[in-house]
PATIGU-882960 format. One record per residue: residue in one letter; z, y, x of N, C-alpha, C in turn. Coordinates in steps of 0.02 Angstrom, whole numbers, padded with zeros to 5 digits, always signed. Each point is the difference from the previous one (the first is absolute). Layout:
REM PATIGU-882960
AZYXZYXZYX/...
//
This chain:
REM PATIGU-882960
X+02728-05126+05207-00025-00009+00069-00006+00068+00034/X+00036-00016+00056-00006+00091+00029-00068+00007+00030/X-00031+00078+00011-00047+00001+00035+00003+00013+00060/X-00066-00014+00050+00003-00011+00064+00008+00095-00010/X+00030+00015+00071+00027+00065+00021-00074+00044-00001/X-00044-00037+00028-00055+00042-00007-00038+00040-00034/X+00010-00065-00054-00017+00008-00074+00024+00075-00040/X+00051-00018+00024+00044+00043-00033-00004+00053+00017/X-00015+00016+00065-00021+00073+00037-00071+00031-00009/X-00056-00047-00018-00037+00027-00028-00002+00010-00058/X+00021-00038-00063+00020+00044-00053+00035+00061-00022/X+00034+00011+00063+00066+00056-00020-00070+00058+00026/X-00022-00028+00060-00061+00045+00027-00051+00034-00050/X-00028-00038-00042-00050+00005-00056+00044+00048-00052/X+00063-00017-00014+00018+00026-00071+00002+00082+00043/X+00049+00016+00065+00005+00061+00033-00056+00029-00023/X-00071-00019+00037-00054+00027+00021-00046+00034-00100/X+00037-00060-00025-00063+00023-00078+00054+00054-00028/X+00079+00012+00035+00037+00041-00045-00008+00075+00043/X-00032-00010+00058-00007+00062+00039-00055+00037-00021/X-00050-00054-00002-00073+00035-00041+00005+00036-00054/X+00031-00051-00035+00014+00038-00079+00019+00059-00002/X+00064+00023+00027+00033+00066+00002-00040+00043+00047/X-00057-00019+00033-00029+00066+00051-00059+00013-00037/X-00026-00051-00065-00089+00003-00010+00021+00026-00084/X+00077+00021-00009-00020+00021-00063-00002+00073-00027/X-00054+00002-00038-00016+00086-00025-00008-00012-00086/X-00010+00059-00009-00006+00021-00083-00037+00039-00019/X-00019-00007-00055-00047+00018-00031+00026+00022-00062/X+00004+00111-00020+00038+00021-00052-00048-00002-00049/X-00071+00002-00010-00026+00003-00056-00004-00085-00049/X-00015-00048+00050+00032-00074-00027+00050-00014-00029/X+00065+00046+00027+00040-00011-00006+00030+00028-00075/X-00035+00063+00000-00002+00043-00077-00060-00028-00058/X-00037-00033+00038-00052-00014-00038+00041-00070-00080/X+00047-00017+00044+00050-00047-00059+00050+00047-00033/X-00005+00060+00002+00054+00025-00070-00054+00058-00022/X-00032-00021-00076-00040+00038-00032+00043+00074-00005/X+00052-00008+00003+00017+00058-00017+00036+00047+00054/X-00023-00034+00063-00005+00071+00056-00083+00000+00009/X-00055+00002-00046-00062+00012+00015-00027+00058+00002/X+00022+00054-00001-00011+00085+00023+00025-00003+00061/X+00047-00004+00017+00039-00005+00056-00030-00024+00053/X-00024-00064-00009-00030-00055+00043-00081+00044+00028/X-00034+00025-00069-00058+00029-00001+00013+00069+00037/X+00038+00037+00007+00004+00068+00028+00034-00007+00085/X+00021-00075+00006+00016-00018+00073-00077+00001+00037/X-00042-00045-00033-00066-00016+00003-00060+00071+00038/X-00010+00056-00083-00004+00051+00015-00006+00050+00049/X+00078-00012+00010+00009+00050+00039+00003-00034+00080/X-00007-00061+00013-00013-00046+00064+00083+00008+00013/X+00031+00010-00016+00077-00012+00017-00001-00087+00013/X-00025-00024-00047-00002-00078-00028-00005-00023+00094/X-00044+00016+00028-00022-00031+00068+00045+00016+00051/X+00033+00084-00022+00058+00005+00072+00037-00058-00013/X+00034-00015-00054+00062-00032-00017-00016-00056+00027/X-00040-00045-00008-00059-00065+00026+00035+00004+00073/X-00039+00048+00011+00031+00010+00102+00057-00021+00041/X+00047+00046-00046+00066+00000+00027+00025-00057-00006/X+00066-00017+00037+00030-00081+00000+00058+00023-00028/X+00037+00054-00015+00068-00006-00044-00012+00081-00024/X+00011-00035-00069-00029+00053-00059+00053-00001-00079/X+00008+00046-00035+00040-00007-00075-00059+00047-00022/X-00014-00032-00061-00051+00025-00056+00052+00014-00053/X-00008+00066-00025+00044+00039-00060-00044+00006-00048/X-00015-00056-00041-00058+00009-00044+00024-00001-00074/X-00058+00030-00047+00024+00035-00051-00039-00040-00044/X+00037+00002-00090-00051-00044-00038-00051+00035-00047/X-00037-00009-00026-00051+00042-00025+00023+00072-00031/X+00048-00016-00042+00020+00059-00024+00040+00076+00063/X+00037-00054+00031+00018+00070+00047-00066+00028+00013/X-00052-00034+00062-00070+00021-00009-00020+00036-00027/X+00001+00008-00086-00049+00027-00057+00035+00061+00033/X+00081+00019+00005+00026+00050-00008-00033+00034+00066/X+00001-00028+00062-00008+00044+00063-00088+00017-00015/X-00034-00036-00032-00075+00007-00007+00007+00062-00038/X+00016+00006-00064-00003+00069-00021+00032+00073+00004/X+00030-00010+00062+00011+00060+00037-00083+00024+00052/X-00052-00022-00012-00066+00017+00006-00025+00014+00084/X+00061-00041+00043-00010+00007+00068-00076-00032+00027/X-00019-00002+00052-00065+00001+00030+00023-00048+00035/X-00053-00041+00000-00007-00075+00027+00057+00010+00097/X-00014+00045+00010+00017-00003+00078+00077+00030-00005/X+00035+00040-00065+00055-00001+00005+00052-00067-00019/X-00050-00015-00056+00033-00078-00035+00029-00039+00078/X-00050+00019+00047+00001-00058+00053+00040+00017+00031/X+00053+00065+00009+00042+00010+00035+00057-00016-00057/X+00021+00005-00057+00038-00021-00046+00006-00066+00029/X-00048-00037-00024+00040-00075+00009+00000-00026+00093/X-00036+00042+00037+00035-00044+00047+00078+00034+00028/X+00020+00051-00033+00081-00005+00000+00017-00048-00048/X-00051-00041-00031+00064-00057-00032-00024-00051+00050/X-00012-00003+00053-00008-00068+00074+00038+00011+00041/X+00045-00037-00004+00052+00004+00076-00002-00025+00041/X+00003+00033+00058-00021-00042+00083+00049-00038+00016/X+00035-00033-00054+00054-00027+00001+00020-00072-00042/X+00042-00056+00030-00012-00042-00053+00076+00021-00027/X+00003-00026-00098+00049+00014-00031-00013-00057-00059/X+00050-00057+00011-00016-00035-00065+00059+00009-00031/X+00004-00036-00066+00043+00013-00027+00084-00013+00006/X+00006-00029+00030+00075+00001+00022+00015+00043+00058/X-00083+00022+00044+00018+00056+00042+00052+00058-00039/X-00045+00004-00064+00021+00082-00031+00071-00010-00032/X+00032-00031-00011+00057-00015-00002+00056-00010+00038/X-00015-00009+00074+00027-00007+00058+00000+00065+00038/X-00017+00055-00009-00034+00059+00047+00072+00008+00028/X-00014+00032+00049+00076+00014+00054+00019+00049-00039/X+00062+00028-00005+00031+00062-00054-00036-00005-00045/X-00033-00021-00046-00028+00001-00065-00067+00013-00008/X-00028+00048+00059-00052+00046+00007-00043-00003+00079/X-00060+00013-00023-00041+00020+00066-00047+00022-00006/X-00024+00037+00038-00078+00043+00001-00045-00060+00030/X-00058-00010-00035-00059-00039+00028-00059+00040+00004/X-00042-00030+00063-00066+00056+00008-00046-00033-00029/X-00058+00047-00044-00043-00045-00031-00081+00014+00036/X-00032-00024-00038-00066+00008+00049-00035+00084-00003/X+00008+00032-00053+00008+00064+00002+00030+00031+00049/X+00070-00005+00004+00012+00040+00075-00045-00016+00067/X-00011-00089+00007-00036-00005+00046-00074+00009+00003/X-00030+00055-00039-00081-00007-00004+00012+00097+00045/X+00057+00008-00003+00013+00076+00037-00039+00059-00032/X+00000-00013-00077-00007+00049-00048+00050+00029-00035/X+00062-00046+00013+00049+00030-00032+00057+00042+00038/X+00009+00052-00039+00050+00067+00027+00055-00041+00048/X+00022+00015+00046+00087-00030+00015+00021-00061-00013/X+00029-00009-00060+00039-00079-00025-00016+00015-00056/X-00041+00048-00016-00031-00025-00085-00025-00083+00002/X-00032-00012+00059-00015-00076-00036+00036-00065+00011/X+00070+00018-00005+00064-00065-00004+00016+00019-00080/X+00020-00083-00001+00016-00005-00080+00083-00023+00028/X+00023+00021-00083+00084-00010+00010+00002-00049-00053/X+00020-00050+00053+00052-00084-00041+00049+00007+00009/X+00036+00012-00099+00080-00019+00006+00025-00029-00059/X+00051-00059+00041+00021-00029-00040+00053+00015-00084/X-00018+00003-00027+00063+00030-00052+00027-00031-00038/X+00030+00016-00049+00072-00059-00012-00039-00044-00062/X+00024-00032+00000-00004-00075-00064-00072-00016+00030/X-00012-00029+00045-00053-00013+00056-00095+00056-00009/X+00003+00055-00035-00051+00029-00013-00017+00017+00084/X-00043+00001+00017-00047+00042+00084-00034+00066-00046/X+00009+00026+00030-00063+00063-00005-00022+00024+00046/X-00065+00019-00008-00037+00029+00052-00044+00093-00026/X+00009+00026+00072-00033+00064+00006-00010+00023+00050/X-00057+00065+00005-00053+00000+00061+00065+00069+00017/X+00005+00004+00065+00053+00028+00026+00004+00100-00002/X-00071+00018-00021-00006+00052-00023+00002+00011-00055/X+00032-00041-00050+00008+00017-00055+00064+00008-00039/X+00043+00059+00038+00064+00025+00011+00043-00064-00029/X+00036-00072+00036+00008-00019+00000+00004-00066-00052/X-00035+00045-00059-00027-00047-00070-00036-00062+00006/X+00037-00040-00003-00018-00085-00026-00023+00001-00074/X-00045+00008+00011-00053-00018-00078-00057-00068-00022/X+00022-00056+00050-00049-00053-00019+00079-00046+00015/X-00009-00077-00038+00056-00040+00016-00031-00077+00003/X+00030-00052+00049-00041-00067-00006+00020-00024-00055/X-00062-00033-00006-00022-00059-00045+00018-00061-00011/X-00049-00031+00057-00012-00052+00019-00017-00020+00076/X-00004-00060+00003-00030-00016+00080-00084-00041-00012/X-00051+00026+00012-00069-00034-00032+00021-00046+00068/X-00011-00004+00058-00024-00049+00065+00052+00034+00068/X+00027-00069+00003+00045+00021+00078-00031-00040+00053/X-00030+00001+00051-00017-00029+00064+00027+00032+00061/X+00078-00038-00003+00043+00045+00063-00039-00011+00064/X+00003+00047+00028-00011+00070+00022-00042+00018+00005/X-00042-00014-00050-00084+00008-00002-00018+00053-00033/X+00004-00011-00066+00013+00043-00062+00027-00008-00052/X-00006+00033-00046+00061-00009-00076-00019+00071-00051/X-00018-00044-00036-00032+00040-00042+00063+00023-00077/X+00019+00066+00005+00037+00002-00047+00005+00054-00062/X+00001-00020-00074-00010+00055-00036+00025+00058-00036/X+00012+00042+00011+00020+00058-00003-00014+00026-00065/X+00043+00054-00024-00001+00012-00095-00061+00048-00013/X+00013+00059+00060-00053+00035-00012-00030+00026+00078/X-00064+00062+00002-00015+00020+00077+00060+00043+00026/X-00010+00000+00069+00071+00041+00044-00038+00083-00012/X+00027+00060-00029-00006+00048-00004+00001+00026+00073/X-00051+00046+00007+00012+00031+00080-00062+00059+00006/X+00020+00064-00015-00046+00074+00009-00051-00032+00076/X+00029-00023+00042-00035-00007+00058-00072-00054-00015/X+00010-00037+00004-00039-00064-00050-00058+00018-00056/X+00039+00055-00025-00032+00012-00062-00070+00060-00006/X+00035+00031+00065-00049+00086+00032-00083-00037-00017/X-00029+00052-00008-00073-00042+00009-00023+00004+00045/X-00051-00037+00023-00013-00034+00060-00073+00003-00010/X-00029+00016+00062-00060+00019+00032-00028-00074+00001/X-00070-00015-00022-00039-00067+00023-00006-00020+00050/X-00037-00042+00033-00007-00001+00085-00057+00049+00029/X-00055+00018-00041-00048+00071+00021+00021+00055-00005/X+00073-00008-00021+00032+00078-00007+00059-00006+00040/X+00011-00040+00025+00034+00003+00070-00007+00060+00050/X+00028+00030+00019-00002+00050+00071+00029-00055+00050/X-00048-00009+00051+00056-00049+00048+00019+00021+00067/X-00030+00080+00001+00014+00056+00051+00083+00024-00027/X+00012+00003-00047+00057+00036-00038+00052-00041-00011/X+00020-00064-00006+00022-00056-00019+00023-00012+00063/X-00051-00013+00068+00012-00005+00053+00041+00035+00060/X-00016+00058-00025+00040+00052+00019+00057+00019-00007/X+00045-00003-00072+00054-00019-00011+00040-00064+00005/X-00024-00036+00039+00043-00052+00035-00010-00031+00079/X-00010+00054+00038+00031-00002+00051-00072-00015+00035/X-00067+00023-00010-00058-00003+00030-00043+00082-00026/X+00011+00031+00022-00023+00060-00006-00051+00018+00046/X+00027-00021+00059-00037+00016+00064-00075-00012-00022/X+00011-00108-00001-00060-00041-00031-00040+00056-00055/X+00037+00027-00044-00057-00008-00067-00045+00096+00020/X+00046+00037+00044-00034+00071+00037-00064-00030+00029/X+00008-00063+00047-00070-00019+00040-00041-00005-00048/X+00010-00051-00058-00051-00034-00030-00041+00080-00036/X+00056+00032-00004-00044+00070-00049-00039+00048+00050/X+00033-00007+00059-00051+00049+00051-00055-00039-00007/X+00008-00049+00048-00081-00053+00014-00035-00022-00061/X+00017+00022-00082-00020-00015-00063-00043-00065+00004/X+00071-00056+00030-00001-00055-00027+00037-00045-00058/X+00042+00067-00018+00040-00022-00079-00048-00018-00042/X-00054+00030-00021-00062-00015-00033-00020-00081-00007/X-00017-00006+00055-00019-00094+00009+00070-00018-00015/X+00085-00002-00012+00047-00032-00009-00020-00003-00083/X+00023+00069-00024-00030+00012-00064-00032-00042-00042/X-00061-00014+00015-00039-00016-00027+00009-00071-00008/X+00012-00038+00041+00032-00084+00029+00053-00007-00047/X+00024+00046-00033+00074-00023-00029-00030-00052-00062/X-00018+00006-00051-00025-00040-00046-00001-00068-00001/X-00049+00002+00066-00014-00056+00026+00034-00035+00009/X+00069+00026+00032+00041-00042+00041+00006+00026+00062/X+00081+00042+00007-00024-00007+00100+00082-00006+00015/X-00008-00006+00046+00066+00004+00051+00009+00023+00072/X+00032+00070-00004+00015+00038+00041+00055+00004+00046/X+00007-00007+00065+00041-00003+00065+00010+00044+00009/X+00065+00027-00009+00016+00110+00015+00027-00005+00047/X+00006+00033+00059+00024+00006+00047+00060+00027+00005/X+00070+00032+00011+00045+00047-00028-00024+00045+00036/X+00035+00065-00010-00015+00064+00035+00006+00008+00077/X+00065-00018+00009+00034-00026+00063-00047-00012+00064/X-00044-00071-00047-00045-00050+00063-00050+00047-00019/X-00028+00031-00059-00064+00030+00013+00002+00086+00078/X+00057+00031-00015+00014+00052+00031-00009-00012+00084/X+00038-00076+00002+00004-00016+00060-00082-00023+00032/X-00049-00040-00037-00053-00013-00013-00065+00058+00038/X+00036+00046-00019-00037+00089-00017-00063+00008+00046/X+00040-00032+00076-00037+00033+00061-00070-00018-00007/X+00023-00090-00004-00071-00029-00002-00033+00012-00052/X-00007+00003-00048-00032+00011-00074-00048+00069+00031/X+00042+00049+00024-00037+00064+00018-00060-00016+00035/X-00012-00054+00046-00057-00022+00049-00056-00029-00051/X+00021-00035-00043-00072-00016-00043-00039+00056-00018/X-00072-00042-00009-00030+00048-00051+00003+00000-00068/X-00027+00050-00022+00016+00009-00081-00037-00088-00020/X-00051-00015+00021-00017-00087-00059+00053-00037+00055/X+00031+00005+00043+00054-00063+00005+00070+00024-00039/X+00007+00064+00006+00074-00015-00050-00020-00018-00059/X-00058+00022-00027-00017-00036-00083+00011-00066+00001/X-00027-00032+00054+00000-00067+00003+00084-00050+00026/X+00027+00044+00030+00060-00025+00008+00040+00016-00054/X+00011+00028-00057+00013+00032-00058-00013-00057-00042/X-00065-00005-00013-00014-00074-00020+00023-00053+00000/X+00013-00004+00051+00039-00077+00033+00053-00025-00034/X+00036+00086-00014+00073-00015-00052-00013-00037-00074/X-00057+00002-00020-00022-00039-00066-00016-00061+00007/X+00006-00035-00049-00038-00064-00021-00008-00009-00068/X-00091-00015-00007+00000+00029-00080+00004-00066-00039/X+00067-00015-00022+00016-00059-00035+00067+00010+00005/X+00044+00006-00071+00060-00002+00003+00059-00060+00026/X+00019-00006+00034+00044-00046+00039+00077+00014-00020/X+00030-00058-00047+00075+00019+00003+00021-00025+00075/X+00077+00004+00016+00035-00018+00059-00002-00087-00005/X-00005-00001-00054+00005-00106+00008-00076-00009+00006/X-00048+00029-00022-00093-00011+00017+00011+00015+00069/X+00028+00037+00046-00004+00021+00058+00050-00068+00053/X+00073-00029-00035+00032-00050+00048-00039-00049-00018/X-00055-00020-00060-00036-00076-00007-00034+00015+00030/X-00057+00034+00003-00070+00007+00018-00005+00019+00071/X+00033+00005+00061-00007+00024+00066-00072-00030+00019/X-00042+00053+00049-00055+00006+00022-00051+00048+00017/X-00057-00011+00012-00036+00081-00005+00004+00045-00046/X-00003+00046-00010-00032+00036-00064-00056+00057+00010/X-00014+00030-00027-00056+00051+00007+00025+00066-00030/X-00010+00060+00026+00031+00050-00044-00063+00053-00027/X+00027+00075+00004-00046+00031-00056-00064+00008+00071/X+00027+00027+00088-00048-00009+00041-00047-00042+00031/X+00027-00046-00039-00051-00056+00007-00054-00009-00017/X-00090-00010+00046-00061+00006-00037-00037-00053+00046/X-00056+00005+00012-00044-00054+00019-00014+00010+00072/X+00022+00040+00025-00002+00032+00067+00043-00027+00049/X+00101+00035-00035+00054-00016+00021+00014-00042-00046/X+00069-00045+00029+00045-00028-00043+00049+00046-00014/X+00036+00022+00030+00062+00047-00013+00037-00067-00063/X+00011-00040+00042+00058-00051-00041+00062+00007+00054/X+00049-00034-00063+00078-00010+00061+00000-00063-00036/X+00069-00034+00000+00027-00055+00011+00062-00019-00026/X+00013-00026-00050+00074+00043-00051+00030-00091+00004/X+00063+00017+00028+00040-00082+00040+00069+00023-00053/X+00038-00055-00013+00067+00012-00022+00049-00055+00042/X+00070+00031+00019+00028-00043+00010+00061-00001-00049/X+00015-00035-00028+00048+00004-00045+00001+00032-00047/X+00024+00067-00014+00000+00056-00054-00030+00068+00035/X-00015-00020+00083-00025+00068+00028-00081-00002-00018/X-00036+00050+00007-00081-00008-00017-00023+00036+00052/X-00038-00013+00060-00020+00039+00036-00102-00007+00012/X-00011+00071-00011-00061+00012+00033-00045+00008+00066/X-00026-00053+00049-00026-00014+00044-00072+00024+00026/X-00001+00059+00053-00083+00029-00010-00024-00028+00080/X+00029-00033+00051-00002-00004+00070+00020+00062+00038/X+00000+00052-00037+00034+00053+00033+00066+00005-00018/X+00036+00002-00047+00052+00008-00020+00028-00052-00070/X+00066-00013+00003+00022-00033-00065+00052+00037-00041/X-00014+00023-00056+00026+00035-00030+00049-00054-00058/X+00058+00045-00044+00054-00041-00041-00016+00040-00049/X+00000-00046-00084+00002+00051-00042+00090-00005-00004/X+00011+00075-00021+00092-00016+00007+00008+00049-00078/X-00043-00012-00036+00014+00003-00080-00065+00046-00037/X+00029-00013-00074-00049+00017-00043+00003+00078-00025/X-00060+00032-00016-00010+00052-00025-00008+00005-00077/X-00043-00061-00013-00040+00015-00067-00008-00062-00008/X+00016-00060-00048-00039-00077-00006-00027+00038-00097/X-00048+00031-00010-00019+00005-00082-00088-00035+00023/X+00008-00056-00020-00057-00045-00016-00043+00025-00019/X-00070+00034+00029-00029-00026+00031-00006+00036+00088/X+00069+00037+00006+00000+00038+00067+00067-00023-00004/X+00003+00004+00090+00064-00013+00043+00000+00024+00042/X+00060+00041+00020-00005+00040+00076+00060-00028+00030/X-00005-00010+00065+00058-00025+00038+00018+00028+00054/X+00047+00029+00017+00029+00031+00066-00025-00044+00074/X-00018+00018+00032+00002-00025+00075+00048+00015+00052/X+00007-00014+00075+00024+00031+00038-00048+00030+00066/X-00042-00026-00029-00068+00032+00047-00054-00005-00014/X-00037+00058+00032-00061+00005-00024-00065-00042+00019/X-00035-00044-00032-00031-00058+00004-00059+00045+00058/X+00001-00037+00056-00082+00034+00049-00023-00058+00002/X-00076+00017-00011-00077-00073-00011-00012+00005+00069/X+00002-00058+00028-00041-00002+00056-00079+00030-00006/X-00022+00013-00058-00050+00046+00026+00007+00072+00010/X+00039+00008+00001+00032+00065+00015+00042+00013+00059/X+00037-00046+00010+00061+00013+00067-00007-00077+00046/X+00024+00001+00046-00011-00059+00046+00039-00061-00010/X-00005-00061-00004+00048-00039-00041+00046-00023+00051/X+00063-00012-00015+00038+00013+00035+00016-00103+00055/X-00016+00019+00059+00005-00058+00038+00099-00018+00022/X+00017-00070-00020+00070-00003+00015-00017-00021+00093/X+00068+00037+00035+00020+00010+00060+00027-00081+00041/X-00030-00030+00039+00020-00044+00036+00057-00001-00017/X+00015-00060-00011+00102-00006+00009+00022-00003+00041/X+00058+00023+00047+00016+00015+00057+00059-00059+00013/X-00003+00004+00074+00053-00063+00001+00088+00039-00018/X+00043-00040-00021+00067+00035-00023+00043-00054+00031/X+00060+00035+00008+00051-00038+00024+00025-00042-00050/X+00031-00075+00010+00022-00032-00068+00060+00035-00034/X-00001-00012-00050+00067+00031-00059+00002-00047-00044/X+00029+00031-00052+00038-00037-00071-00079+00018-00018/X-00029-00064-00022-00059-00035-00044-00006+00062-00052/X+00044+00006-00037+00011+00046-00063+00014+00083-00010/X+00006+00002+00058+00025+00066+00026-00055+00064-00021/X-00006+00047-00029-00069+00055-00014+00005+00036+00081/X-00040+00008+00007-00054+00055+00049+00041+00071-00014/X-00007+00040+00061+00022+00064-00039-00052+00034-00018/X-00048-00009-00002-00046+00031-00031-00012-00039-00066/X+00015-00053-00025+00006-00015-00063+00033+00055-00070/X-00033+00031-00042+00035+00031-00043+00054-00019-00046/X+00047+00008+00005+00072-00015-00048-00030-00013-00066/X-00034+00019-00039-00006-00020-00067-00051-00066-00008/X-00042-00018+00051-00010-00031+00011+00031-00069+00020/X+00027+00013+00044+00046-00043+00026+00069-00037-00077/X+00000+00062-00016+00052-00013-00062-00042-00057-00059/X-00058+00032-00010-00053-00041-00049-00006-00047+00022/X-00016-00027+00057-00007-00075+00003+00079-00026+00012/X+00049+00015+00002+00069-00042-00003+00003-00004-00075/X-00026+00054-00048+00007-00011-00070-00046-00038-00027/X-00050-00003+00027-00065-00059-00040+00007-00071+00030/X+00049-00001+00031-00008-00077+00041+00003-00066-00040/X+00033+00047-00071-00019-00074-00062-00045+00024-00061/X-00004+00072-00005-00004+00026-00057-00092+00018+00026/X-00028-00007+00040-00069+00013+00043-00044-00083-00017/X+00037-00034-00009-00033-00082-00026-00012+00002-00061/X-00084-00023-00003-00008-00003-00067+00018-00079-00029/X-00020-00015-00063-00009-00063-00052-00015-00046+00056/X-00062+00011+00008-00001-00076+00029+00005-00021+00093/X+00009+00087+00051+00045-00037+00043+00090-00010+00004/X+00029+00024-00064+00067-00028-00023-00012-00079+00001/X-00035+00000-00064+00004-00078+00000-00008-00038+00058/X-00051+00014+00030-00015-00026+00077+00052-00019+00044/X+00039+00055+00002+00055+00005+00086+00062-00045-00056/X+00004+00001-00047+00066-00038-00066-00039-00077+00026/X-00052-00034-00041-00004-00049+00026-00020-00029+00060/X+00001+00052+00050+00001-00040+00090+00073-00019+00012/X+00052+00063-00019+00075-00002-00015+00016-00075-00009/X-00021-00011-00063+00025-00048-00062-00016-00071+00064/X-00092-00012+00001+00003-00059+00030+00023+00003+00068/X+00015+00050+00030+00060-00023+00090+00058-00012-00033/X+00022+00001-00052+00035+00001-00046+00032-00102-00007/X-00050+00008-00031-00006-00074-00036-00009-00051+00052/X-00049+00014+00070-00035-00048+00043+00069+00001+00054/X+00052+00025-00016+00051+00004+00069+00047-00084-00001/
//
């Protein structure tokens, strides 16, 4: 018996809608996931540890290069310090998915992948890309790209593939890498005047040491903080006004750049809303307003909206992030009122302003699909689907 047409359109409707959910609501979980092979349980435990375990959590497309107890024993008794271990293995996390027929497929045989090491912006240059290549009678090997071209670990196995989610795969031994391996300062032994300074905020970290508000950054690190650097550029340009404060408002606008609670970039695109920073007390708020659209993250104070346009430092339990401007508190500067809209002659609907900025303009022609999240995809797919079905 055939079914009525309707019927049929709402079933096709239902199966769409539970197969759209599925693929937008699913995440992973690496210590669950290790928690079923006893014998990546160092591995699993030093993800944990060292809070790597929670970046990986975060991210939506990830390769875990994990090792089995014994490689472990070996990298453990080279007598590294908990905070170098943590740069060791997160060059075995790739910001990348790779399952196993990936690594067998690689374009020319070979490719450099970035791992979370390079992206925590502790690592030298391209010390933190690992080299996948394929080699003959189907062996892969892998090595960290400063390690004069030596492939010294080879796959295993495949523990868990969830295309394009993650894929967990095991590797013979750890990726050798001097960079990785340097020892490494705790988070109270952080300099974040010095750190800061060599990547393209110098200006920023001179203020914080005149007005000796590095001190209060300092001290917050432990805790947790997350720092907004301004580049040199916007601070220089910045200059005039900064000169008009008094010495307790630049402390306090100095401040502003903190928030004492570490925030990765995905805590910052979930969580949009107020926040409070280090100037914040019972007096003032000195809060902004942290919105994402798509993959952009922007900071909102009523005076100005600033972009972070990349990372300095992500080492858990501090994060510093580049800005393009320098955040002003309305208790400090006047908040900025938008201008009547003026009447305009008609044009092309779509057309930019010339006062619209080109990269701007470029970013939203590039986010026009890639700016939708999970669930308004699904949304604008099934309005699609049923004008679709109801025609």
């Amino acid at each position: 018996m055939q079914k009525p047409p309707a019927l049929t359109a709402t079933l096709a409707l239902s199966a769409l809608f539970l197969f759209l959910l599925s693929s937008t609501s699913q995440a992973h979980n690496i210590t669950r996931i290790l928690d079923q092979h006893p014998s990546l349980s160092t591995f699993n435990h030093y993800l944990s540890l060292t809070h790597l375990a929670t970046e990986i959590n975060r991210r939506q497309t990830i390769t875990v290069l994990t090792l089995d107890n014994a490689a472990m024993s070996s990298l453990i008794s080279k007598g590294l310090s908990v905070y170098t271990i943590k740069n060791v293995l997160s060059l075995h996390v790739l910001v990348d998915y790779f399952g196993a027929k990936k690594l067998h497929q690689l374009t020319h045989g070979t490719t450099l992948a970035s791992s979370m090491f390079q992206a925590t912006g502790v690592a030298a240059g391209t010390s933190g890309y690992v080299n996948i290549t394929n080699l003959k009678g189907g062996k892969v090997g892998f090595g960290a790209e400063d390690n004069g071209g030596t492939l010294n670990s080879f796959y295993v196995k495949s523990v868990l593939e969830m295309p394009y989610n993650i894929s967990v795969l095991q590797i013979s031994q750890a990726l050798t890498s001097a960079e990785a391996e340097a020892p490494t300062a705790g988070p109270s032994q952080l300099n974040l005047t010095a750190i800061i300074s060599k990547q393209g905020c110098k200006a920023f970290a001179d203020l914080l040491i005149a007005a000796g508000a590095d001190s209060t950054f300092e001290t917050n690190i432990d805790g947790g903080l997350t720092v907004f650097c301004p580049t040199d550029s916007v601070v220089n340009a910045f200059l005039p006004k900064y000169k008009n404060l008094t010495a307790s408002q630049k402390v306090s606008l100095l401040l502003y750049h903190g928030v004492p609670v570490y925030q990765s970039l995905q805590d910052l695109k979930s969580n949009n809303g107020l926040v409070n920073t280090l100037a914040t007390d019972k007096a003032k708020k000195f809060e902004f307003t942290v919105q994402n659209d798509g993959e952009v993250v922007s900071l909102e104070t009523q005076v100005v909206t600033a972009k972070i346009t990349g990372t300095v430092i992500d080492q858990e339990p501090l994060v510093v992030y580049k800005v393009n401007k320098v955040l002003q508190p309305t208790e400090l500067f006047k908040e900025t009122v938008a201008p009547a809209p003026k009447e305009v002659a008609a044009g092309p609907a779509d057309a930019p302003s010339d006062d619209t900025p080109a990269d701007q303009t470029a970013d939203s022609e590039k986010n026009g699909v890639a700016g939708l999240d999970g669930g308004r995809l699904v949304t604008v797919i099934l309005s699609f689907c049923v004008g679709v079905l109801l025609m």
